[in-house]
ROKENU-963423 format. One record per residue (C-alpha): chain; residue number from 1; x, y, z; residue in one letter. Coordinates in steps of 0.02 Angstrom, whole numbers. Example, Ala and Ser with C-alpha at 12.3 -4.5 7.8 and 13.67 -1.06 7.14 Angstrom:
ROKENU-963423
<r chain="A" n="1" xx="615" yy="-225" zz="390" res="A"/>
<r chain="A" n="2" xx="684" yy="-53" zz="357" res="S"/>
//
This chain:
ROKENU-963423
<r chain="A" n="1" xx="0" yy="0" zz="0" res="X"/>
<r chain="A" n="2" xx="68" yy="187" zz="-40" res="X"/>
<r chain="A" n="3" xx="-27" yy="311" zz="22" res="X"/>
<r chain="A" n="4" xx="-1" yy="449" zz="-83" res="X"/>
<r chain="A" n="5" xx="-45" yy="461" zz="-299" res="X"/>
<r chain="A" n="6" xx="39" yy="369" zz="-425" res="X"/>
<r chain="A" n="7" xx="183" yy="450" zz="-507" res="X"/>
<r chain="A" n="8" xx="275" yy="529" zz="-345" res="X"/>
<r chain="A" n="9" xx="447" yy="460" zz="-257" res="X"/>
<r chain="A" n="10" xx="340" yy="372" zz="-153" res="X"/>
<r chain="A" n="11" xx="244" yy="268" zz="-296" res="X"/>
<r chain="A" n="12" xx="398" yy="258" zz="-385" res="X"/>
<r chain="A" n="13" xx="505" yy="170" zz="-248" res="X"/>
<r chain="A" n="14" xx="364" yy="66" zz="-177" res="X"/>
<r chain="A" n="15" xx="358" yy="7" zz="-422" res="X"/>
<r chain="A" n="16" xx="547" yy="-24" zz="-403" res="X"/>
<r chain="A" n="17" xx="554" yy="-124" zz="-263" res="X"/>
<r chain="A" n="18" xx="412" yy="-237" zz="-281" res="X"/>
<r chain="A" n="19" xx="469" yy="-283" zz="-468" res="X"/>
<r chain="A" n="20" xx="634" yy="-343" zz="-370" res="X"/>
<r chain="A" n="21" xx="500" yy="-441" zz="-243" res="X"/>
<r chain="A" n="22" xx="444" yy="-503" zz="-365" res="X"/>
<r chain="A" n="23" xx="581" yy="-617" zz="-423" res="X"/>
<r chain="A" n="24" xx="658" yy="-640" zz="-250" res="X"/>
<r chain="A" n="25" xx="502" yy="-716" zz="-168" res="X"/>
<r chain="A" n="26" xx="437" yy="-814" zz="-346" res="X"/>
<r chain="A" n="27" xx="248" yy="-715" zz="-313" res="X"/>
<r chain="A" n="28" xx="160" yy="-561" zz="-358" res="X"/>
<r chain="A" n="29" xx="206" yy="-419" zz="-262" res="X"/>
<r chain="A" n="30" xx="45" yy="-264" zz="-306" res="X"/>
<r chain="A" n="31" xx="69" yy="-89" zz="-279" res="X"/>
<r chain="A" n="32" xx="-99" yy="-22" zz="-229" res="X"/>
<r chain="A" n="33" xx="-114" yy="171" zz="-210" res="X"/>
<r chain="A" n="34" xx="-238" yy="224" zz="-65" res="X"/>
<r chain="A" n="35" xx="-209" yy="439" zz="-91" res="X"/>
<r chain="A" n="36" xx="-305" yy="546" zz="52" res="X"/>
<r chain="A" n="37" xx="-266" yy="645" zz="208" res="X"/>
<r chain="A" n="38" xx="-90" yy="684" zz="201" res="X"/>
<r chain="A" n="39" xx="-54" yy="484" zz="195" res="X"/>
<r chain="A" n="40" xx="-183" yy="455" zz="337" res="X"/>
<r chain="A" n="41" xx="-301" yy="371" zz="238" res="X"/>
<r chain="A" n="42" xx="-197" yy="213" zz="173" res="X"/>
<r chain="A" n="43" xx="-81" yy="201" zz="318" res="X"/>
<r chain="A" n="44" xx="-249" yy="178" zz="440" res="X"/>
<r chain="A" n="45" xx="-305" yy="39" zz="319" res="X"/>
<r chain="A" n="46" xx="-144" yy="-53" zz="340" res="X"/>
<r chain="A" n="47" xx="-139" yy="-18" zz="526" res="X"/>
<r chain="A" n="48" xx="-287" yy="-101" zz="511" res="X"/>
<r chain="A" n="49" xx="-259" yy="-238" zz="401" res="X"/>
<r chain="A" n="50" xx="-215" yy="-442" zz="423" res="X"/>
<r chain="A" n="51" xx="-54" yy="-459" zz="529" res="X"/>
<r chain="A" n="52" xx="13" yy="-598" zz="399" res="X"/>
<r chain="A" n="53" xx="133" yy="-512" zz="305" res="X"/>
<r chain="A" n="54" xx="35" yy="-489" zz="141" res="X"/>
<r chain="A" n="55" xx="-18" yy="-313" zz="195" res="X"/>
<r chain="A" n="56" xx="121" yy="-189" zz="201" res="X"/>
<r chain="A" n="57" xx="166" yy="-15" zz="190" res="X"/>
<r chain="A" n="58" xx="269" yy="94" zz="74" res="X"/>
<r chain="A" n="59" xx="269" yy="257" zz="154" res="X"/>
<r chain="A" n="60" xx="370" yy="430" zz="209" res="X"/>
<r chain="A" n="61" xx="435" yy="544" zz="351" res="X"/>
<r chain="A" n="62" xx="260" yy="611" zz="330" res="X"/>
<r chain="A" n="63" xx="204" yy="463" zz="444" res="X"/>
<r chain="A" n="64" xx="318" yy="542" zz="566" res="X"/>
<r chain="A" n="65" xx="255" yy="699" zz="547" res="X"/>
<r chain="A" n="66" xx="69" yy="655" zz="552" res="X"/>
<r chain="A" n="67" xx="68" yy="596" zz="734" res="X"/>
<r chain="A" n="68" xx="96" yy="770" zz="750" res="X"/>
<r chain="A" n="69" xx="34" yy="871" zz="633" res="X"/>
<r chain="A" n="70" xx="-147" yy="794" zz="657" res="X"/>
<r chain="A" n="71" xx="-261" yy="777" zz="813" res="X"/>
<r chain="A" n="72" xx="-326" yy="610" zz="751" res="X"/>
<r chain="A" n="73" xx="-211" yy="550" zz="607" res="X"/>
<r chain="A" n="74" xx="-320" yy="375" zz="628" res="X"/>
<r chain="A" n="75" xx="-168" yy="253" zz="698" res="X"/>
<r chain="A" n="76" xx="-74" yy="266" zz="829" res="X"/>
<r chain="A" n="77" xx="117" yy="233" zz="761" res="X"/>
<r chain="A" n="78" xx="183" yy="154" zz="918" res="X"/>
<r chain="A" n="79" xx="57" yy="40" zz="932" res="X"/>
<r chain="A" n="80" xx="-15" yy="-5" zz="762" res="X"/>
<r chain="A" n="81" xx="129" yy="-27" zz="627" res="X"/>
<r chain="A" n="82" xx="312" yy="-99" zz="652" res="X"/>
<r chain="A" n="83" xx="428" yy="-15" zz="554" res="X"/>
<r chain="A" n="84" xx="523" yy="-152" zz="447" res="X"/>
<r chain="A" n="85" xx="655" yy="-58" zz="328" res="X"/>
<r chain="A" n="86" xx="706" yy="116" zz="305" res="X"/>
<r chain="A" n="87" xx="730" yy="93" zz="97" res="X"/>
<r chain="A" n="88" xx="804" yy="261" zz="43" res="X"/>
<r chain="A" n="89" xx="792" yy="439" zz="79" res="X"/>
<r chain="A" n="90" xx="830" yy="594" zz="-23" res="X"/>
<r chain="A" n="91" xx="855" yy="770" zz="26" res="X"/>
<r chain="A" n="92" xx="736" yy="910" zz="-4" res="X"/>
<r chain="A" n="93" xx="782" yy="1053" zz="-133" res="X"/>
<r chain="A" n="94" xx="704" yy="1231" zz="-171" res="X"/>
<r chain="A" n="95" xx="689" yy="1282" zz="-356" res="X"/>
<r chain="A" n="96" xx="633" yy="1430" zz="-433" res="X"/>
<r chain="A" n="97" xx="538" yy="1459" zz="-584" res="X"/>
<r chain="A" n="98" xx="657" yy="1502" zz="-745" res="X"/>
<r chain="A" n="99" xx="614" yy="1658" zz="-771" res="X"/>
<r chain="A" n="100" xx="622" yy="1713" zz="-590" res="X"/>
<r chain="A" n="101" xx="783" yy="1843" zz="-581" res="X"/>
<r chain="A" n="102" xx="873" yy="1737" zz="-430" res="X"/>
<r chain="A" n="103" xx="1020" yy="1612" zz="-449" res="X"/>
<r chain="A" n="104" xx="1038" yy="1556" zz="-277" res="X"/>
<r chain="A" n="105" xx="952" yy="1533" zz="-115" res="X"/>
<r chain="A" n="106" xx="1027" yy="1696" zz="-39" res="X"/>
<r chain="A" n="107" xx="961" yy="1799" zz="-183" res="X"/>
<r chain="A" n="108" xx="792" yy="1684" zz="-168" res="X"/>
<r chain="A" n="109" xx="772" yy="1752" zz="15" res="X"/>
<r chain="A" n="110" xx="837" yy="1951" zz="-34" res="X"/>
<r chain="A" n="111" xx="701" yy="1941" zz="-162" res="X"/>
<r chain="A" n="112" xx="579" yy="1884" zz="-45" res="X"/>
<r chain="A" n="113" xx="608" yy="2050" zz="65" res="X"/>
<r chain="A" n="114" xx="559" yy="2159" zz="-56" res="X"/>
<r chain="A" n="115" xx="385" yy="2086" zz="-122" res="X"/>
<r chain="A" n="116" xx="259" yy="1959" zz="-108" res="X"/>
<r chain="A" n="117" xx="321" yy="1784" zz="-174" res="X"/>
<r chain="A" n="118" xx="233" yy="1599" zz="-160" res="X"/>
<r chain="A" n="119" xx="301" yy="1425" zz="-142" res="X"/>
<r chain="A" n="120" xx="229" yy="1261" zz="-205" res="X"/>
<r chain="A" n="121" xx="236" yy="1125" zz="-86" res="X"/>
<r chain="A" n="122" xx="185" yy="932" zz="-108" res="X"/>
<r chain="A" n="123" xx="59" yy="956" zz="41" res="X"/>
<r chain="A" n="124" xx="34" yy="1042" zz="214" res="X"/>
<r chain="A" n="125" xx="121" yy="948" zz="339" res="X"/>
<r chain="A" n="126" xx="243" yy="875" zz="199" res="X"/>
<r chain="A" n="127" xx="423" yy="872" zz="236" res="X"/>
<r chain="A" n="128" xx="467" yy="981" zz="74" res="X"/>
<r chain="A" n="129" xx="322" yy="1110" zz="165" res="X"/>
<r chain="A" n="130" xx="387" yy="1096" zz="332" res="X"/>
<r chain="A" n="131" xx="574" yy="1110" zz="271" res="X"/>
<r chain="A" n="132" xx="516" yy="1284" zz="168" res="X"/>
<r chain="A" n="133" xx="419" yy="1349" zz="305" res="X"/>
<r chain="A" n="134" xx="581" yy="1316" zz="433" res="X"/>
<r chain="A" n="135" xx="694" yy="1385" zz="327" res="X"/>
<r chain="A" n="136" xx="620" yy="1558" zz="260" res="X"/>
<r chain="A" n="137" xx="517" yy="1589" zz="413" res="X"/>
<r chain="A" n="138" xx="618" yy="1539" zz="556" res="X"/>
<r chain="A" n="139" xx="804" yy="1548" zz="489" res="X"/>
<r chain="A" n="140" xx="793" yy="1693" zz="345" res="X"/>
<r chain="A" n="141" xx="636" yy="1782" zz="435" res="X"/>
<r chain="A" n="142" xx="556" yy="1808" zz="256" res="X"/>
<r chain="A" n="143" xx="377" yy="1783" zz="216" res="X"/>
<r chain="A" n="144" xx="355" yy="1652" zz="75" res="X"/>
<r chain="A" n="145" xx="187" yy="1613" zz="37" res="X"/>
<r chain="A" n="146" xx="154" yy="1421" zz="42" res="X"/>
<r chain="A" n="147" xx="35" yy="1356" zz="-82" res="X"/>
<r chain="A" n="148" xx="-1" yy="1156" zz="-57" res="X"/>
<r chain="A" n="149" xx="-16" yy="1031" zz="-208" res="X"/>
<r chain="A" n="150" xx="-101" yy="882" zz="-220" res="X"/>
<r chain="A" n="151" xx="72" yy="789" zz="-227" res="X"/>
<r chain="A" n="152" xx="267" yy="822" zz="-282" res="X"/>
<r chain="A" n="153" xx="221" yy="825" zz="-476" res="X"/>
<r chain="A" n="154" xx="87" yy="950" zz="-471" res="X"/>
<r chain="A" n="155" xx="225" yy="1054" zz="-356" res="X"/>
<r chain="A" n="156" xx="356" yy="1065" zz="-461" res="X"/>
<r chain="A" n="157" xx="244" yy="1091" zz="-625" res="X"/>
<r chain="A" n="158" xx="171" yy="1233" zz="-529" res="X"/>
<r chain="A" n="159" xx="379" yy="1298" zz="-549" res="X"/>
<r chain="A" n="160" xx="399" yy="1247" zz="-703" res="X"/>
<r chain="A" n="161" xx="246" yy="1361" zz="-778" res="X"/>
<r chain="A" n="162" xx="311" yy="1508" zz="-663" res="X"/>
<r chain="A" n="163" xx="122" yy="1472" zz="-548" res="X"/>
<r chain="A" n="164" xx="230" yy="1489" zz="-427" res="X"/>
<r chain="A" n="165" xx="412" yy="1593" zz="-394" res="X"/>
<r chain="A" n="166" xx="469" yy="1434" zz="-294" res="X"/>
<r chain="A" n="167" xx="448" yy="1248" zz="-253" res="X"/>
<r chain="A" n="168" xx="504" yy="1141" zz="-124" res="X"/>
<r chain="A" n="169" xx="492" yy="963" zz="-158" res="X"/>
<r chain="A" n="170" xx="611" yy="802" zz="-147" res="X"/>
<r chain="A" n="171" xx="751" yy="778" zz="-266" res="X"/>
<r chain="A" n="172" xx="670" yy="628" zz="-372" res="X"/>
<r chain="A" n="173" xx="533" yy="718" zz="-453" res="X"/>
<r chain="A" n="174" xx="632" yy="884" zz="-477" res="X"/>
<r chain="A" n="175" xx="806" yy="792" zz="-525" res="X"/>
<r chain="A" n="176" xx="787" yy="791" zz="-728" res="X"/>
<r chain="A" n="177" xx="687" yy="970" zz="-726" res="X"/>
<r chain="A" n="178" xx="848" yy="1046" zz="-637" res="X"/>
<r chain="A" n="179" xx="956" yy="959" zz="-762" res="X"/>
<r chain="A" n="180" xx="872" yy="1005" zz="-919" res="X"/>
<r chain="A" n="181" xx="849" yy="1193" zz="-857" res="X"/>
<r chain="A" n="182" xx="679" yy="1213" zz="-830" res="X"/>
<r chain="A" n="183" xx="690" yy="1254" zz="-657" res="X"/>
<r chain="A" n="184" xx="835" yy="1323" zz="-563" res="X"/>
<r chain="A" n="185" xx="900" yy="1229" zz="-423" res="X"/>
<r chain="A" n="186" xx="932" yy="1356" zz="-270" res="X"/>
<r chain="A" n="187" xx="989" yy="1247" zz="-130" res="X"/>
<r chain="A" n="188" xx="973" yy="1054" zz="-68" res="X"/>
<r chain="A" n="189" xx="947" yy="1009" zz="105" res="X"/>
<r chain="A" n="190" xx="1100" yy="856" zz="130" res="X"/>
<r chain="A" n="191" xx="1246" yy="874" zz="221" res="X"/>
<r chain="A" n="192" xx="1341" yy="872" zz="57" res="X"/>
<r chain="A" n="193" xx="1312" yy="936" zz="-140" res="X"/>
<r chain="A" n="194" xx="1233" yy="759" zz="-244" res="X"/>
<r chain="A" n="195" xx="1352" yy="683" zz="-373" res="X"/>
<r chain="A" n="196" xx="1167" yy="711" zz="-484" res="X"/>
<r chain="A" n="197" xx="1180" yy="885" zz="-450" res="X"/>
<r chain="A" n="198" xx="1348" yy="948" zz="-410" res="X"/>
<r chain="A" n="199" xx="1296" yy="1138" zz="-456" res="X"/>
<r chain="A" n="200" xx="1156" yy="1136" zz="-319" res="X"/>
<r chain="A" n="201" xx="1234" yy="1199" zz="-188" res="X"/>
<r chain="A" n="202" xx="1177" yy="1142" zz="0" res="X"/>
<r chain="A" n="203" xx="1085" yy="1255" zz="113" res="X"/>
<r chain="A" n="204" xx="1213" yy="1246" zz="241" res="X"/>
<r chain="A" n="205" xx="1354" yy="1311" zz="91" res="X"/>
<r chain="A" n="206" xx="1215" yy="1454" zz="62" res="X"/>
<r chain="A" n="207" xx="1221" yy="1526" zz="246" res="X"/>
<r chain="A" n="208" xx="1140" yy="1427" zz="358" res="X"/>
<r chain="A" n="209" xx="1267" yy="1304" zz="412" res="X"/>
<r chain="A" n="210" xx="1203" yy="1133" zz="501" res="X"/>
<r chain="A" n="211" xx="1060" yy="1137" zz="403" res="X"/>
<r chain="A" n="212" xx="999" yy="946" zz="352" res="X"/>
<r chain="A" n="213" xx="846" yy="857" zz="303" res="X"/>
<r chain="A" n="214" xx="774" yy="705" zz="210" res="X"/>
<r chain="A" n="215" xx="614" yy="644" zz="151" res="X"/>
<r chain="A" n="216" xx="648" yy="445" zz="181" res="X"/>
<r chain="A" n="217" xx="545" yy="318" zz="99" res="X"/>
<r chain="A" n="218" xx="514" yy="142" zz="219" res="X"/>
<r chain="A" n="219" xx="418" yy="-4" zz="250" res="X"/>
<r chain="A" n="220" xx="298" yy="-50" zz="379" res="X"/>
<r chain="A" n="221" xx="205" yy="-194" zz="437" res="X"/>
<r chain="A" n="222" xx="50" yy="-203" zz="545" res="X"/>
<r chain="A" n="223" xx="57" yy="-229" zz="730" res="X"/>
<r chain="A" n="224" xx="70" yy="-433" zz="774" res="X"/>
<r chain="A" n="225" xx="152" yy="-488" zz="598" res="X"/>
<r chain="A" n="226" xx="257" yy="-617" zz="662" res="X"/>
<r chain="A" n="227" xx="455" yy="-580" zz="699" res="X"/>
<r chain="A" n="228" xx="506" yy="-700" zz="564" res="X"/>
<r chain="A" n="229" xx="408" yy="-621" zz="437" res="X"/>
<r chain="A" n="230" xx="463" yy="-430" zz="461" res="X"/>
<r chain="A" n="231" xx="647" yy="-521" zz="485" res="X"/>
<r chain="A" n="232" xx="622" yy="-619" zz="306" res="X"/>
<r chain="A" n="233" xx="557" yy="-451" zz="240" res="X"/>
<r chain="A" n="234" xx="681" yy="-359" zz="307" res="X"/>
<r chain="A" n="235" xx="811" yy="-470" zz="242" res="X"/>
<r chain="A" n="236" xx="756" yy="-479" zz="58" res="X"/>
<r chain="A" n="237" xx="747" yy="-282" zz="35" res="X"/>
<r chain="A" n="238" xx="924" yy="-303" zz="121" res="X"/>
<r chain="A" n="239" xx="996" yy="-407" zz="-30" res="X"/>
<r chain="A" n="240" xx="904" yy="-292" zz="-145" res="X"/>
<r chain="A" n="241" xx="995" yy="-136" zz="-76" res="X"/>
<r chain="A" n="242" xx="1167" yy="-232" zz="-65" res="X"/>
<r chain="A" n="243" xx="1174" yy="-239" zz="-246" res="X"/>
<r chain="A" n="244" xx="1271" yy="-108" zz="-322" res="X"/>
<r chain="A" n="245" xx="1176" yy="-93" zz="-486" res="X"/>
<r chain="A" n="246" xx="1014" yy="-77" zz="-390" res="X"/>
<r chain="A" n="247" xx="1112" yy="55" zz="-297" res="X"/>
<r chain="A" n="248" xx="1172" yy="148" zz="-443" res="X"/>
<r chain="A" n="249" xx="994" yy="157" zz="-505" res="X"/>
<r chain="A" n="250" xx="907" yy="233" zz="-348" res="X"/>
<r chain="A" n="251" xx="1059" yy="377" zz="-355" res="X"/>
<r chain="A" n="252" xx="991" yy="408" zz="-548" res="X"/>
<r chain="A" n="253" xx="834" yy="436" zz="-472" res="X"/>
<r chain="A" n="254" xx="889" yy="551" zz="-321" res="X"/>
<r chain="A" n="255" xx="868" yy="431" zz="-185" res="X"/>
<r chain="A" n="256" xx="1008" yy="373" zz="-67" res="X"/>
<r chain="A" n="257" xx="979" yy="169" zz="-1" res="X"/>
<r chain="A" n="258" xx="993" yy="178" zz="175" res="X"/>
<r chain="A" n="259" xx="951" yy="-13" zz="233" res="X"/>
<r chain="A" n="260" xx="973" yy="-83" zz="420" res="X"/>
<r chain="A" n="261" xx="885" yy="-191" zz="526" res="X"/>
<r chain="A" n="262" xx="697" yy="-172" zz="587" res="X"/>
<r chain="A" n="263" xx="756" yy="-110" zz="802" res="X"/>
<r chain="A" n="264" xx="871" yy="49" zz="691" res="X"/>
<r chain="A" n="265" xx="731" yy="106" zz="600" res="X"/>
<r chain="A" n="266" xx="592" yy="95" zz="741" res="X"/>
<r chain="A" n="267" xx="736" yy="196" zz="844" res="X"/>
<r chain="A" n="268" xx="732" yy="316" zz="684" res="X"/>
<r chain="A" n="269" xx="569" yy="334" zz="671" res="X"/>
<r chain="A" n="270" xx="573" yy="394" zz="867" res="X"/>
<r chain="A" n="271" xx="714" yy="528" zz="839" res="X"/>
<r chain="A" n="272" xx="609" yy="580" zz="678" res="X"/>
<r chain="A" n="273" xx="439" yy="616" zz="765" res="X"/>
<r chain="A" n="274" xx="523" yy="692" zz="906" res="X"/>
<r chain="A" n="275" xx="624" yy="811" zz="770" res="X"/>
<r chain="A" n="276" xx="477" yy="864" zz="666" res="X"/>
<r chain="A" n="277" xx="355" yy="899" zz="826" res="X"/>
<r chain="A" n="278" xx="481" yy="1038" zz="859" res="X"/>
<r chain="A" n="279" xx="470" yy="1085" zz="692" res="X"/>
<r chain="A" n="280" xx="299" yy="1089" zz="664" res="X"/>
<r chain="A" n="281" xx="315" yy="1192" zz="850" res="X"/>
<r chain="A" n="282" xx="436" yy="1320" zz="784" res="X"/>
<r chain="A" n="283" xx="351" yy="1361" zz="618" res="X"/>
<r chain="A" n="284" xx="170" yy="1384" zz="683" res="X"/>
<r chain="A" n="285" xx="99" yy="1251" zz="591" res="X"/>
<r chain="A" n="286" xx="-83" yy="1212" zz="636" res="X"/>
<r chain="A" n="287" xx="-128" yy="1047" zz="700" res="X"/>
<r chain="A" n="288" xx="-268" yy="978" zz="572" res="X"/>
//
């Protein structure tokens, strides 16, 4: 289950893995899409689901972020899903729109002093939103209007047909628009530049130093799937992220594999939820 549209990092990881599945375990692995309430909507039916390992989840930080972002998000993430396999992340980048007269992020945020400008963001309450929202509001102390998308595609179009000045989004669906030109990367939120984009500077480089922040893509199970299940699980998507041409392929498509056992990303998960609640404190965000 992915709980977000077809066609976003999301989709796309949950597509590449399961073809991999796929031959590893000899049976049909289906990637069902279940789009609604920030991600609510499909992780609740999973939470929900048949503990017996044929009901899984494909989802992001947002699942972090929803415990609390939202009043009722409809699961409760300690007690309802067991976080299997933290798959991949990939940093967060601004772009602006082509025609927009800004190079950089520290022109980005100069401009933004001097009139009204919008953002497009995947979502309220998505990372890419949050990460914006941090880093003009509480860091630059500019006003950048956010204006939410129903997704990471319809964000970065928004960009691309100058909608919008700006967009904040993950690297995977903005990786070949910043290539080709049609955008202009501004600034990426990892520690260091990507070997994809080695023009994009970092927001740390652009004067904010320390700054660092991924949108991770992972697997969970529902609460009371058997230990020997999440570990076989585990285990295969393991393999699958050990092999260097795999590996090579998720870096053409702006993700990093991460990997690890089950216990590491549950303790992730923890440090992630704590991180964004302070976030989501900071910025002013609304709980929904």
């Amino acid at each position: 289950m992915v709980p977000f549209a077809t066609g976003g990092p999301t989709d796309i990881m949950a597509r590449v893995i399961s073809q991999k599945l796929n031959s590893a375990w000899g049976q049909a692995v289906i990637v069902e899409n279940k789009p609604g309430g920030s991600g609510n909507i499909g992780v609740s039916q999973v939470a929900k689901s048949n503990p017996d390992g044929y009901n899984l989840l494909v989802t992001t930080t947002s699942i972090a972020v929803n415990v609390s972002l939202f009043n009722n998000p409809g699961y409760d993430l300690d007690k309802s899903l067991i976080p299997v396999i933290n798959i991949a992340w990939s940093p967060n980048v601004i772009v602006a729109t082509k025609g927009l007269d800004v190079n950089n992020l520290k022109e980005a945020i100069e401009k933004a002093k001097s009139g009204k400008l919008n953002y497009a963001s995947p979502g309220l309450g998505t990372t890419p939103h949050l990460t914006a929202e941090y880093l003009f509001k509480v860091l630059a102390k500019v006003n950048v209007t956010p204006v939410p998308y129903s997704g990471a595609g319809p964000a970065i179009n928004a960009a691309v047909s100058g909608e919008t000045e700006f967009a904040s989004t993950s690297v995977p669906p903005a990786l070949q628009l910043i290539k080709s030109g049609r955008v202009k990367g501004l600034a990426i939120t990892s520690a260091k530049r990507l070997s994809t984009l080695p023009d994009t500077p970092t927001v740390a480089e652009s004067g904010f130093p320390g700054f660092e922040d991924y949108t991770w893509v992972g697997i969970f199970a529902p609460a009371g799937t058997p230990p020997a299940v999440v570990n076989r699980i585990n285990t295969s998507v393991e393999t699958i992220l050990a092999d260097p041409e795999f590996r090579e392929r998720l870096t053409t498509l702006g993700f990093d594999a991460v990997g690890g056992s089950s216990a590491s990303f549950a303790a992730y998960v923890k440090t992630e939820i704590a991180k964004w609640a302070q976030v989501i404190k900071d910025t002013g965000s609304v709980k929904q």
